[in-house]
N, C-alpha and C positions, 0 to 999 in steps of 0.2 A: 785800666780797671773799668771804665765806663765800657768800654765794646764788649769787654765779657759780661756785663750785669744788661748788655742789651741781648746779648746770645745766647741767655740760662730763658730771660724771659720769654723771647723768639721760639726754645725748644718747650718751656711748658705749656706755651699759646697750642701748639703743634700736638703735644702730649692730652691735652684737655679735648680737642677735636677729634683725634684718632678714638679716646675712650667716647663720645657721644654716638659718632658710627659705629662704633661696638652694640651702645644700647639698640641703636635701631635696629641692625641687622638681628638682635637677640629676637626680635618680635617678630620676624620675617621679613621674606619682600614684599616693597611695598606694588599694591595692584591694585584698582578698584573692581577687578572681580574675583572671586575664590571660587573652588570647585569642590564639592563633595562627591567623590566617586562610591558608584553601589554597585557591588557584582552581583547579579542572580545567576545562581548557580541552578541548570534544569536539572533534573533528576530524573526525570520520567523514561521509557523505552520503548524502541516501535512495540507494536506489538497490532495484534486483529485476530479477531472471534470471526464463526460461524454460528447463527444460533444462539450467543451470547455463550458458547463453549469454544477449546481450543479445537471439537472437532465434535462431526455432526451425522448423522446417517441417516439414507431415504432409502429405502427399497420401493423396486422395480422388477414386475415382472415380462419374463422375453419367452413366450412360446407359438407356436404356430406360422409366423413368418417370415422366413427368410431376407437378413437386414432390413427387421425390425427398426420403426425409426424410436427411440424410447425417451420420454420425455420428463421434465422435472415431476412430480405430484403436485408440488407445491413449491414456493417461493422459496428461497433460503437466503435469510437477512446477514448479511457481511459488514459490520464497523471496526471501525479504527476507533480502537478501547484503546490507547495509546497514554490517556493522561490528559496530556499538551501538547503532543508531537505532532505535527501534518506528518503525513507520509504517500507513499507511491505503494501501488498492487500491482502486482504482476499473478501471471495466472500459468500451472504448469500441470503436467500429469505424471504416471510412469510411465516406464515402456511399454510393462504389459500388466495386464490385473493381479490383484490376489486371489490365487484358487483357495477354496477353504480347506483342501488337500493337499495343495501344492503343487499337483501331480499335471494338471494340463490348463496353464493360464491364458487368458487372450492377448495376442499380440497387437501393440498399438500399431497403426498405420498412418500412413502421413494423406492417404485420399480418401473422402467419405464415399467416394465412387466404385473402389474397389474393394470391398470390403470382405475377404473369403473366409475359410475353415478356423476356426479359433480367433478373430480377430474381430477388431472396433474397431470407429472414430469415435472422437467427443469434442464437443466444441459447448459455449461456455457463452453467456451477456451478462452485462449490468442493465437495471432499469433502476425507475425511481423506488423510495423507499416505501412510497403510498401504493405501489403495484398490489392488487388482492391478491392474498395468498394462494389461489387459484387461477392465476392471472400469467403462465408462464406461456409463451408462443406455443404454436400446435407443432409436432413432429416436419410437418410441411409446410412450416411458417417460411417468409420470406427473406426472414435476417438467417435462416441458416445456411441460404444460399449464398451470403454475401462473403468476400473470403475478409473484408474488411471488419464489419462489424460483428463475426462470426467466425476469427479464421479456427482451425484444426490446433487442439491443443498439442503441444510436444512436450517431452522435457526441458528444456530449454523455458525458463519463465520467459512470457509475453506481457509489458505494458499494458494495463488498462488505460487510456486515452478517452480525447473526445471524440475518438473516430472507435478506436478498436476495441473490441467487447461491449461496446455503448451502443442500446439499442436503443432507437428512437421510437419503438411503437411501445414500449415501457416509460410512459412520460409524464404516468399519471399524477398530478397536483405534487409536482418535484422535478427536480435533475434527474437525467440518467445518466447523464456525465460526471466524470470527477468534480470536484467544487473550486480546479484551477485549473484552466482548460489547458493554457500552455504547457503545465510542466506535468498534469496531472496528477499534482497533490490533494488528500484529503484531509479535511480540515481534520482535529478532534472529535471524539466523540459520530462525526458523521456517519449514515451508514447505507446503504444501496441493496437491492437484493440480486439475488443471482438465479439466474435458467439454467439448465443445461439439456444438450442433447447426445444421447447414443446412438452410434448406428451400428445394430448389431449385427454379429457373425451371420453370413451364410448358411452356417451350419458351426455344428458343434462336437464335438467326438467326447463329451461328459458333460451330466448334470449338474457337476457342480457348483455350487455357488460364487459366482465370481463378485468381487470387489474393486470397482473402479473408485479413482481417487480423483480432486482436485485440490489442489494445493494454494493456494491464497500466499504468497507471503508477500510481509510489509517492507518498504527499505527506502 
Protein backbone atom coordinates (compact mmCIF):
# COMPACT_ATOMS: atom_id res chain seq x y z
CA UNK A 1 0.00 0.00 0.00
CA UNK A 2 2.74 2.35 0.87
CA UNK A 3 4.80 1.78 -2.81
CA UNK A 4 1.59 2.81 -4.49
CA UNK A 5 0.84 6.10 -2.42
CA UNK A 6 4.73 6.70 -3.33
CA UNK A 7 3.91 6.05 -7.19
CA UNK A 8 0.52 8.22 -7.52
CA UNK A 9 2.76 10.84 -5.78
CA UNK A 10 5.99 10.23 -8.16
CA UNK A 11 3.27 10.50 -11.37
CA UNK A 12 1.63 13.80 -10.18
CA UNK A 13 5.36 15.41 -9.20
CA UNK A 14 5.79 14.40 -13.18
CA UNK A 15 2.18 15.59 -14.23
CA UNK A 16 2.62 19.14 -12.47
CA UNK A 17 6.07 19.59 -14.37
CA UNK A 18 4.97 18.57 -17.82
CA UNK A 19 1.86 21.31 -17.23
CA UNK A 20 4.66 24.16 -16.27
CA UNK A 21 6.58 23.41 -19.61
CA UNK A 22 3.34 23.72 -21.33
CA UNK A 23 2.96 27.36 -19.71
CA UNK A 24 6.29 28.26 -20.90
CA UNK A 25 6.25 26.95 -24.35
CA UNK A 26 2.64 28.75 -24.61
CA UNK A 27 4.83 32.21 -24.42
CA UNK A 28 7.31 31.08 -26.94
CA UNK A 29 10.86 30.28 -27.18
CA UNK A 30 12.76 31.46 -25.08
CA UNK A 31 15.67 33.94 -26.79
CA UNK A 32 17.24 37.17 -25.72
CA UNK A 33 16.61 38.48 -29.13
CA UNK A 34 13.43 38.75 -31.27
CA UNK A 35 13.05 39.90 -34.76
CA UNK A 36 10.53 42.05 -36.35
CA UNK A 37 10.61 41.36 -40.13
CA UNK A 38 9.34 44.34 -42.68
CA UNK A 39 8.95 43.50 -46.47
CA UNK A 40 9.09 46.69 -48.66
CA UNK A 41 7.61 45.86 -51.46
CA UNK A 42 9.04 48.21 -54.80
CA UNK A 43 6.52 49.05 -56.94
CA UNK A 44 8.13 51.39 -59.32
CA UNK A 45 9.21 50.41 -63.18
CA UNK A 46 12.20 51.02 -65.58
CA UNK A 47 11.15 53.37 -67.39
CA UNK A 48 13.29 56.92 -69.20
CA UNK A 49 12.22 60.19 -71.06
CA UNK A 50 13.82 62.28 -73.66
CA UNK A 51 12.80 65.80 -73.15
CA UNK A 52 10.92 64.90 -70.09
CA UNK A 53 8.61 62.90 -72.93
CA UNK A 54 8.44 59.38 -74.12
CA UNK A 55 9.73 60.81 -77.31
CA UNK A 56 11.19 63.95 -78.81
CA UNK A 57 11.92 65.59 -82.26
CA UNK A 58 14.76 67.94 -83.84
CA UNK A 59 14.84 68.61 -87.20
CA UNK A 60 17.75 68.98 -89.57
CA UNK A 61 18.34 70.28 -92.56
CA UNK A 62 20.77 68.13 -95.52
CA UNK A 63 21.10 70.00 -98.79
CA UNK A 64 24.08 70.85 -100.95
CA UNK A 65 26.66 68.27 -99.74
CA UNK A 66 27.33 65.35 -100.29
CA UNK A 67 27.55 63.19 -96.84
CA UNK A 68 26.65 65.89 -95.16
CA UNK A 69 28.04 65.52 -91.67
CA UNK A 70 24.55 66.67 -89.58
CA UNK A 71 24.71 67.48 -86.35
CA UNK A 72 22.43 67.77 -82.96
CA UNK A 73 20.88 71.64 -82.94
CA UNK A 74 20.84 71.32 -79.53
CA UNK A 75 21.35 69.13 -76.56
CA UNK A 76 18.72 66.57 -75.78
CA UNK A 77 18.33 65.74 -71.86
CA UNK A 78 17.72 61.77 -71.24
CA UNK A 79 16.69 60.72 -67.36
CA UNK A 80 15.81 57.76 -65.76
CA UNK A 81 12.10 58.91 -64.52
CA UNK A 82 12.07 55.46 -63.00
CA UNK A 83 10.78 56.37 -59.45
CA UNK A 84 13.41 54.27 -57.41
CA UNK A 85 14.89 51.97 -59.95
CA UNK A 86 18.74 52.39 -60.98
CA UNK A 87 18.89 51.26 -64.35
CA UNK A 88 21.12 50.44 -67.61
CA UNK A 89 20.74 52.42 -71.22
CA UNK A 90 21.49 50.94 -74.15
CA UNK A 91 21.24 52.87 -77.30
CA UNK A 92 19.77 51.44 -80.79
CA UNK A 93 18.45 52.59 -84.30
CA UNK A 94 16.42 51.07 -87.29
CA UNK A 95 17.61 49.64 -90.22
CA UNK A 96 16.58 52.33 -92.19
CA UNK A 97 14.58 55.76 -91.78
CA UNK A 98 11.08 56.56 -92.11
CA UNK A 99 10.20 58.01 -95.55
CA UNK A 100 7.23 60.31 -94.86
CA UNK A 101 5.92 58.46 -98.03
CA UNK A 102 7.20 55.27 -97.61
CA UNK A 103 8.20 55.16 -100.92
CA UNK A 104 12.38 55.41 -100.73
CA UNK A 105 13.94 55.22 -97.08
CA UNK A 106 17.59 55.51 -96.20
CA UNK A 107 19.43 52.51 -95.63
CA UNK A 108 21.36 52.12 -92.29
CA UNK A 109 25.12 51.27 -92.80
CA UNK A 110 27.52 49.81 -90.52
CA UNK A 111 30.67 52.30 -91.95
CA UNK A 112 30.46 56.09 -91.56
CA UNK A 113 33.13 55.95 -94.48
CA UNK A 114 31.07 54.58 -96.92
CA UNK A 115 28.20 56.12 -97.05
CA UNK A 116 26.20 56.13 -100.87
CA UNK A 117 22.81 56.62 -102.55
CA UNK A 118 19.98 56.55 -100.03
CA UNK A 119 21.91 55.73 -97.03
CA UNK A 120 23.41 57.13 -93.43
CA UNK A 121 25.34 56.45 -90.31
CA UNK A 122 24.49 57.77 -86.94
CA UNK A 123 26.46 57.56 -83.98
CA UNK A 124 25.16 58.97 -80.58
CA UNK A 125 27.32 60.46 -76.78
CA UNK A 126 26.52 61.08 -73.42
CA UNK A 127 27.89 64.29 -71.67
CA UNK A 128 27.16 65.89 -68.40
CA UNK A 129 23.76 67.18 -67.60
CA UNK A 130 25.27 70.87 -67.28
CA UNK A 131 26.47 70.70 -71.08
CA UNK A 132 24.74 74.20 -72.79
CA UNK A 133 22.23 73.47 -74.83
CA UNK A 134 24.23 74.58 -77.72
CA UNK A 135 27.14 72.61 -76.52
CA UNK A 136 26.89 69.43 -78.90
CA UNK A 137 30.64 68.47 -80.65
CA UNK A 138 30.97 69.96 -84.28
CA UNK A 139 30.09 67.40 -87.20
CA UNK A 140 34.17 67.00 -87.13
CA UNK A 141 34.56 66.78 -83.68
CA UNK A 142 37.09 64.28 -82.36
CA UNK A 143 34.84 61.75 -80.41
CA UNK A 144 33.16 60.95 -83.69
CA UNK A 145 36.18 59.52 -84.87
CA UNK A 146 36.42 57.26 -81.97
CA UNK A 147 34.78 53.82 -82.53
CA UNK A 148 34.84 53.64 -78.78
CA UNK A 149 33.36 56.45 -77.42
CA UNK A 150 31.35 56.98 -80.57
CA UNK A 151 30.72 53.64 -82.15
CA UNK A 152 27.98 53.41 -85.24
CA UNK A 153 24.63 52.85 -83.94
CA UNK A 154 22.82 49.40 -85.05
CA UNK A 155 19.95 47.64 -84.29
CA UNK A 156 21.28 45.75 -81.86
CA UNK A 157 20.96 47.97 -78.37
CA UNK A 158 24.77 49.02 -77.28
CA UNK A 159 25.60 49.75 -73.37
CA UNK A 160 26.06 53.08 -72.44
CA UNK A 161 29.44 52.55 -70.33
CA UNK A 162 32.20 54.69 -68.84
CA UNK A 163 34.06 54.11 -72.01
CA UNK A 164 31.25 53.84 -74.67
CA UNK A 165 28.79 56.72 -75.78
CA UNK A 166 30.67 58.63 -72.69
CA UNK A 167 32.25 61.59 -74.08
CA UNK A 168 34.79 63.14 -72.12
CA UNK A 169 34.91 66.61 -73.81
CA UNK A 170 31.09 66.82 -72.46
CA UNK A 171 32.14 67.15 -68.75
CA UNK A 172 30.94 70.37 -68.01
CA UNK A 173 30.47 70.81 -63.94
CA UNK A 174 29.00 66.86 -63.94
CA UNK A 175 29.63 63.19 -64.97
CA UNK A 176 29.47 62.25 -68.51
CA UNK A 177 29.52 58.80 -67.42
CA UNK A 178 26.93 56.69 -65.93
CA UNK A 179 26.80 57.38 -62.02
CA UNK A 180 28.20 53.35 -61.69
CA UNK A 181 31.09 52.99 -63.56
CA UNK A 182 31.28 49.28 -63.39
CA UNK A 183 27.98 48.03 -64.12
CA UNK A 184 26.77 51.32 -65.69
CA UNK A 185 23.72 51.88 -63.68
CA UNK A 186 21.84 55.05 -63.31
CA UNK A 187 20.81 56.28 -60.29
CA UNK A 188 16.91 57.70 -60.01
CA UNK A 189 15.81 60.57 -61.18
CA UNK A 190 19.62 61.15 -62.85
CA UNK A 191 19.80 62.53 -66.16
CA UNK A 192 22.77 63.18 -68.99
CA UNK A 193 22.27 64.79 -72.42
CA UNK A 194 22.62 63.25 -75.56
CA UNK A 195 24.55 64.37 -79.29
CA UNK A 196 24.09 62.84 -82.08
CA UNK A 197 25.64 62.79 -85.57
CA UNK A 198 24.42 62.01 -89.18
CA UNK A 199 26.27 61.22 -91.98
CA UNK A 200 24.33 61.80 -94.82
CA UNK A 201 23.55 60.01 -98.18
CA UNK A 202 25.77 60.70 -101.22
CA UNK A 203 23.03 61.38 -102.84
CA UNK A 204 19.43 60.98 -102.81
CA UNK A 205 16.93 59.80 -105.55
CA UNK A 206 13.61 61.87 -103.36
CA UNK A 207 13.01 64.84 -101.40
CA UNK A 208 11.37 63.42 -98.93
CA UNK A 209 11.49 63.74 -95.53
CA UNK A 210 13.18 61.24 -93.73
CA UNK A 211 12.92 60.23 -90.01
CA UNK A 212 15.85 58.93 -88.33
CA UNK A 213 15.37 57.41 -84.84
CA UNK A 214 17.19 56.75 -81.54
CA UNK A 215 15.99 54.62 -79.18
CA UNK A 216 17.05 54.89 -75.51
CA UNK A 217 15.78 51.86 -73.78
CA UNK A 218 16.00 51.25 -69.99
CA UNK A 219 16.76 47.55 -68.55
Amino acid sequence: MKQTRKTWWLGAAVVALLGLVGKANAAGPVSSTATLNIDVTVTGSLSVNINTNNASTQTVVFSGTPNALLVSPSTVAVQNNSGVLSERWKLSTNATTIDETGSTPWTLQASSSAVGTDAFALQAVFGSSNTVAGGCPAGSGAEWNSPTTAPLLTTTGQQYTSTTFADANLNTNGSYQPDVLGTGYMNASSVRVMCWRIVAPASVTTSDTQNVQIEVTAF
